[in-house]
N, C-alpha and C positions, 0 to 999 in steps of 0.2 A: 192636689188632693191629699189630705191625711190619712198616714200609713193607719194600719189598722191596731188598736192598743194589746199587746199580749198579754194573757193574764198568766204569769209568771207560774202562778199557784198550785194552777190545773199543769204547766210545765213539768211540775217538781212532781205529779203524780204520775208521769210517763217514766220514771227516773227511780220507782219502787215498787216491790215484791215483783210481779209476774208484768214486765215492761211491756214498752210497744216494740214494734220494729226499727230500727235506726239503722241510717247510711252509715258505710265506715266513713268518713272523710277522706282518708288518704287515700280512696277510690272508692266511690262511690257507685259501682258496680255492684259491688259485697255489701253487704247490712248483718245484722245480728241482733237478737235479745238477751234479756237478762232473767232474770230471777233477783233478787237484791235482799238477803236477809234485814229483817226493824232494825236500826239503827243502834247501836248498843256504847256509849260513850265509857263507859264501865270494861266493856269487852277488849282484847286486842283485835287488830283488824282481820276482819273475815277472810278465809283462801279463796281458791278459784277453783271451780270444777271446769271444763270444757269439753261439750258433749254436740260431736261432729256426726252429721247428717247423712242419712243413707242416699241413693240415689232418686229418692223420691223428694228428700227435700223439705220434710213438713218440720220447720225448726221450732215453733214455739209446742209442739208435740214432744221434741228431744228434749226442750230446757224441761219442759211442764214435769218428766217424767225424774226428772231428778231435784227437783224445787224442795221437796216431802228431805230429802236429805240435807240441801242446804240450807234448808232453816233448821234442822235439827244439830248441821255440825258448823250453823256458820259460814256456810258459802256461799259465794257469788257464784250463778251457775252462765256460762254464756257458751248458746247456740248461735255457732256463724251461719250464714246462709253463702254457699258458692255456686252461684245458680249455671246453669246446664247454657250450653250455646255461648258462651262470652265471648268468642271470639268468630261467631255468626258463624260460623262454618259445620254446624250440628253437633258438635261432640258435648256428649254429657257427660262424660268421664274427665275431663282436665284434672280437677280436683285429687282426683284419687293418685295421681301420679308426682303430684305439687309444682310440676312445672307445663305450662301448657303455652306455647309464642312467647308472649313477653309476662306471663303472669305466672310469678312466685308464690303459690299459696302457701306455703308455711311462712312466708315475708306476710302475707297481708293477718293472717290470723294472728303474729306475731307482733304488729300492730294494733290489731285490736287489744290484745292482750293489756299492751301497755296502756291503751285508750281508758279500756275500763280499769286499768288499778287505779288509772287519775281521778277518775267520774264518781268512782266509786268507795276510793282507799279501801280495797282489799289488796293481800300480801300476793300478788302472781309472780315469786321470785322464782318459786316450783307449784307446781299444780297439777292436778289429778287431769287425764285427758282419756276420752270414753268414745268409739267407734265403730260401728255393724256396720255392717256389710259396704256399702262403698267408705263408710265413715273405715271401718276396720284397716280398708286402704291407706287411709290418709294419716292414721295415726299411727301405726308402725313405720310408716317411712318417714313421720314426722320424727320421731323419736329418734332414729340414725342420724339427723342433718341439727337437731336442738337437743341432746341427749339434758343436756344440764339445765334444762327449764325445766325439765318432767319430775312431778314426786314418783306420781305411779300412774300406769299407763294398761287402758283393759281394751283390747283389739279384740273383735268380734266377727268373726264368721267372714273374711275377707272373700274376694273374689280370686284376687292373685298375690301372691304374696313376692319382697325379694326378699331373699335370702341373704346372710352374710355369709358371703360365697363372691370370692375376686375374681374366678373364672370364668366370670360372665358379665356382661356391661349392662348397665339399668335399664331398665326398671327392674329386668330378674336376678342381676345380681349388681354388685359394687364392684366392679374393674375401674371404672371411670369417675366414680362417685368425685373424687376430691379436684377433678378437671370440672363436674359440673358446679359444684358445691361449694367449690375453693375452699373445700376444709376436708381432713380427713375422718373417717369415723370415726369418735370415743368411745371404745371400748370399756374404759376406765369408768368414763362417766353412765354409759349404760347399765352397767354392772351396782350402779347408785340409787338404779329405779326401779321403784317393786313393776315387775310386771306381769301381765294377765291375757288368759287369751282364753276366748269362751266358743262354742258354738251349740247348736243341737245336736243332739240323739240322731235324729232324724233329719240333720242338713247332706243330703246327699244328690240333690237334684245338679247337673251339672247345663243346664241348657243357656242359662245364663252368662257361663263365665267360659266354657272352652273355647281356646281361639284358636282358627289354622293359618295354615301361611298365608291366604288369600285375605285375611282379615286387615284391616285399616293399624290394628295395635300388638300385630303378631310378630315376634322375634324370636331369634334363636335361644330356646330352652324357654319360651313361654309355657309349657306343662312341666317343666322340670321337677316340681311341689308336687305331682300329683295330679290328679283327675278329677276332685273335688273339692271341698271347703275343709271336710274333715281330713281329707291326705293332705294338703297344702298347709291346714293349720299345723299340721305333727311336723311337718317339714320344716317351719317356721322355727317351733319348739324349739327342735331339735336343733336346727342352727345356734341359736341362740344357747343356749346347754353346752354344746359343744367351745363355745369360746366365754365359759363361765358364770351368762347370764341366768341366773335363779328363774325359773316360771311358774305361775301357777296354771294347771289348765284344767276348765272347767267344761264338762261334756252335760247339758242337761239333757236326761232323758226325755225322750216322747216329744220331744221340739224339732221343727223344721227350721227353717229358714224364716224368722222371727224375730225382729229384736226386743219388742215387749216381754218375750217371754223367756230372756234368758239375762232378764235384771236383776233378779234376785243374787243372785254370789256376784254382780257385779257392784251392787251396793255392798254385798258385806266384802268385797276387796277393799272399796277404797274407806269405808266405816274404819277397815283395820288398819290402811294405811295411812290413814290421819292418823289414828291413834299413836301411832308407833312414832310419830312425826314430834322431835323434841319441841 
C-alpha cells in the first residue's frame, strides 16, 4: 500500500503565528505551542517568552494572552503543557514542585526550550518566564535550579512558595536543594534577573492551598509564608531582598485570584525588561 503523500506546505503553516499543539519528542507525554512572530530576515533573531500554566491547563489561552506582545517585541511565545496524572496516580500538582518519580520538569521545559530555538532560531540564551498561580509555582523554583537562563521572571499569586531559607528541606525551603539538584543555588546569577511578583487586591481566599499534616503534600513548615497568597507572596519578597535580590511587587487592586487580570504591569515588566536588555 502507498504511504499517504504530505503536503509539506500546509506542514510549514502548523510552524507559524498562533501554532498547533506539538509532542515534546524527548517525551512525548508533554506538548507545547507557540506564537512565532512573521519572519523578519532583516531582524536579529526573536527572544523567548515562556508562559507556564495554571492548574487548569488551557495553554493555547496562556500563549494567545501574550502573542499581542510578541509580535510587537519580537518573540517567540511558548506555552508548555504538564498535564495533571502523569504518573497515574492522581496527583495534579507534580509540576509545580518540578520533580515528581522520575520526571524533571524544569529538564523537560528545558528541552523544549532548546527545541524551539532550533525550529525556530529565536535567541533562548535568556528569556522572559511568566506564572499564576500553579504556573507561579513552577517558575520561582524554576529560577533557583536555572538562574542563568532567566532575563526576567514575573511569579504570580502562587499557592505555596519556598523560600530562600536553609533551615528547612524542600519544597519549603533549600537544606537539601544541592543533594536534589546537584548544584547549588546562584545567588550571583539570581541577583542577574529582573524579577517580578504580582497578585490581587483581593487574592485572599485560602481553601485552595492550606495544607495539614494529614495531607498527601504536607511538611514541616508547610504554612511557614503565611496563611495566604498575599502573605506567602511578602514572604517570598522578602526572602529574596534579604539576600540582595531587587523585586518589583505588583498588588492590583479589586482582583481576586485571576490571572487575566493582573497582565497588565506583567506586560509592562517584561516591555521593560527587554528594553533594558543590551
Amino acid at each position: 500500500m502507498t504511504a499517504p503523500r504530505i503536503d509539506t506546505s500546509r506542514v510549514s503553516l502548523y510552524n507559524e503565528g498562533h501554532t498547533t499543539v506539538f509532542a515534546y519528542p524527548g517525551d512525548p507525554r508533554f506538548s507545547y505551542c507557540l506564537y512565532v512572530p512573521p519572519a523578519d530576515p532583516a531582524a536579529p533573531p526573536p527572544g523567548l517568552i515562556v508562559a507556564v500554566h495554571d492548574s487548569i491547563r488551557t495553554i493555547n489561552h496562556c500563549r494567545d494572552l501574550f502573542a499581542g506582545l510578541g509580535a510587537r517585541q519580537r518573540q517567540v511565545v511558548l506555552a508548555p503543557l504538564f498535564p495533571a496524572d502523569v504518573l497515574g496516580d492522581g496527583n495534579v500538582d507534580g509540576y509545580k514542585y518540578l520533580i515528581e518519580g522520575d520526571v524533571r520538569y524544569d529538564l523537560v521545559l528545558n528541552g523544549m526550550i532548546d527545541l524551539v530555538a532550533k525550529t525556530t532560531g529565536c535567541d533562548a540564551s535568556r528569556f522572559c518566564l511568566f506564572g499564576f498561580s500553579g504556573g507561579g509555582h513552577f517558575v520561582h523554583r524554576f529560577l533557583y535550579v536555572h538562574p542563568e537562563r532567566v532575563l526576567g521572571v514575573s511569579i504570580g499569586a502562587p499557592g505555596s512558595v519556598t523560600l530562600l531559607d536553609w533551615n528547612y528541606d524542600w519544597w519549603v525551603g533549600l537544606r537539601d536543594f544541592e543533594a536534589i539538584f546537584g548544584r547549588p543555588v546562584d545567588l550571583a546569577a539570581m541577583r542577574r534577573a529582573a524579577v517580578q511578583m504580582v497578585v490581587g487586591g483581593d487574592d485572599t481566599e485560602t481553601w485552595e492551598i492550606v495544607t495539614k499534616p494529614s495531607d498527601p503534600g504536607w511538611m514541616e513548615g508547610a504554612d511557614l509564608a503565611g496563611g495566604n497568597r498575599q502573605e506567602r507572596l511578602r514572604s517570598l519578597r522578602d526572602s529574596f531582598e534579604r539576600h540582595g535580590i531587587a523585586v518589583r511587587h505588583d498588588i492590583v487592586p479589586g482582583v481576586g485570584h485571576e490571572g487575566t487580570r493582573v497582565l497588565q504591569p506583567v506586560k509592562d515588566f517584561f516591555a521593560r525588561t527587554l528594553a533594558a536588555e543590551p
